[in-house]
C-alpha positions, 0 to 999 in steps of 0.5 A, spaced: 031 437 093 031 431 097 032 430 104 036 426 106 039 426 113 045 427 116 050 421 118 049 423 126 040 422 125 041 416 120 038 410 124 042 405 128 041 397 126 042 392 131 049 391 128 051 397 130 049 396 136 053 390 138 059 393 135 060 399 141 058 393 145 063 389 144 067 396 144 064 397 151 066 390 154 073 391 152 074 397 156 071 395 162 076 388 162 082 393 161 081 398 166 078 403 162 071 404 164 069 402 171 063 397 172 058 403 173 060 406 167 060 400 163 053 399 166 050 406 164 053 406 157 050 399 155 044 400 157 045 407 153 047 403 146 041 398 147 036 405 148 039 409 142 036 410 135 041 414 133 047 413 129 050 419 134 047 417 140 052 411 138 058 414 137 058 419 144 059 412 147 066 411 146 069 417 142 074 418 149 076 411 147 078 410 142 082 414 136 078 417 131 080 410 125 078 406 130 071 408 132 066 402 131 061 407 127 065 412 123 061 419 121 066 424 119 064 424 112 065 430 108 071 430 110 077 429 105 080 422 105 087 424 103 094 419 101 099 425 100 106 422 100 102 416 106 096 412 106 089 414 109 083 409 109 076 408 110 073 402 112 068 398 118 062 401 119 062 408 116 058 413 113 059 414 105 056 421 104 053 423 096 059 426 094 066 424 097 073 428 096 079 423 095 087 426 094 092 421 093 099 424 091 105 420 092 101 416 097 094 411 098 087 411 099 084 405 101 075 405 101 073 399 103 065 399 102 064 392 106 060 395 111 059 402 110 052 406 110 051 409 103 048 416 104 045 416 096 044 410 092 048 414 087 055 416 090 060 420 086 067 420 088 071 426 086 078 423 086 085 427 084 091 422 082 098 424 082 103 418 081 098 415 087 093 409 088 086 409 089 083 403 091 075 401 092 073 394 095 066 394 094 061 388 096 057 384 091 050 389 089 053 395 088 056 398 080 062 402 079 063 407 073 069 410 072 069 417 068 074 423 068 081 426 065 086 422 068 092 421 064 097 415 064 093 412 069 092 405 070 086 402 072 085 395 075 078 392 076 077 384 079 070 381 080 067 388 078 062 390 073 065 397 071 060 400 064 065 403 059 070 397 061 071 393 054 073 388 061 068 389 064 063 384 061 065 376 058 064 378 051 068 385 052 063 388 050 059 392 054 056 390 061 049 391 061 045 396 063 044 396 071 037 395 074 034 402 077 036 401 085 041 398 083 046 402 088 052 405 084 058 408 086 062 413 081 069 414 080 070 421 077 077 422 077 082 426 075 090 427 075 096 423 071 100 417 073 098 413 078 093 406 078 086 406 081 084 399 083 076 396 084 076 389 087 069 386 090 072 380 093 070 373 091 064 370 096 066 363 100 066 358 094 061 352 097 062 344 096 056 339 098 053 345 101 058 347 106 063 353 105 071 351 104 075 353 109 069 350 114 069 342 113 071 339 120 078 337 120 081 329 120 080 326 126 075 331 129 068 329 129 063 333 124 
């Protein structure tokens, strides 16, 4: 059996480090920790190797959707007649529950940490919406019974999906690290959505959106 650690002992980057940061500086603008607090907790983020010594930094300061490092993860992500999400910098286990009856569920995998280079997502759909954003590198299959169902992908490989390649055949087959993400579901009615949004297209090296405006210099 493999080892694999638990969300709270994975090991925190530099990026996660920065994010309670900034968290940390906004609460001291506005009142919520004093000078002194807001020294000691820095200086605690800058010393921690945990995702779990992060965390402790600011539970009491924000709600639980708003936390910068997010370790709630076995727990069901549920969209009953409502929406529920998962997004920012948060840790996907190997197995993941999702319900969404009448409702939404939205798992944004941008800035997650997957706990498995194979997750499963065990999805139960009744007339709801699933919707899985994935960034560039990462393969989705979709298996299951659903019925009636609908299923939507855009700028994403998905195996079995006559769509999924340019030919309408079949995608080709992944490389063996290549992280995948399988969608197993399960319900009627409803429509689960895939989307891996497009990177920035470049013009002479630059990147739309970034030229210097006219009359500004460059």
């Amino acid at each position: 059996m493999t080892y694999r650690p638990a969300p709270r002992d994975l090991r925190a980057s530099d990026f996660d480090r920065d994010r309670v940061i900034t968290l940390l500086g906004e609460a001291a603008a506005d009142g919520r920790l004093t000078t002194a607090e807001h020294a000691d907790r820095v200086e605690r983020a800058y010393q921690a190797l945990t995702l779990g010594q992060l965390a402790v930094l600011t539970t009491d300061l924000v709600s639980a959707s708003a936390q910068p490092i997010r370790l709630d993860g076995r727990r069901a992500i549920a969209g009953i007649f409502g929406h529920d999400s998962r997004d920012g910098r948060w840790v996907v286990p190997d197995s993941l529950p999702v319900v969404a009856v009448l409702g939404e569920v939205e798992l944004d995998l941008r800035q997650a940490l997957l706990q498995s280079s194979r997750v499963v997502i065990y999805a139960t759909i009744v007339f709801g919406t699933i919707h899985l954003i994935v960034p560039d590198g990462i393969l989705v299959e979709t298996t299951g019974t659903a019925v009636l169902t609908r299923r939507i992908s855009r700028t994403v490989r998905i195996p079995g999906d006559r769509s999924a390649s340019p030919g309408g055949g079949r995608a080709s087959r992944q490389p063996s690290d290549q992280p995948v993400i399988e969608l197993r579901t399960v319900g009627i009615g409803g429509t689960i959505k895939v989307t891996s949004p497009k990177r920035p297209r470049r013009l002479g090296g630059l990147r739309l959106g970034g030229l210097p405006r006219r009359g500004q210099p460059g």
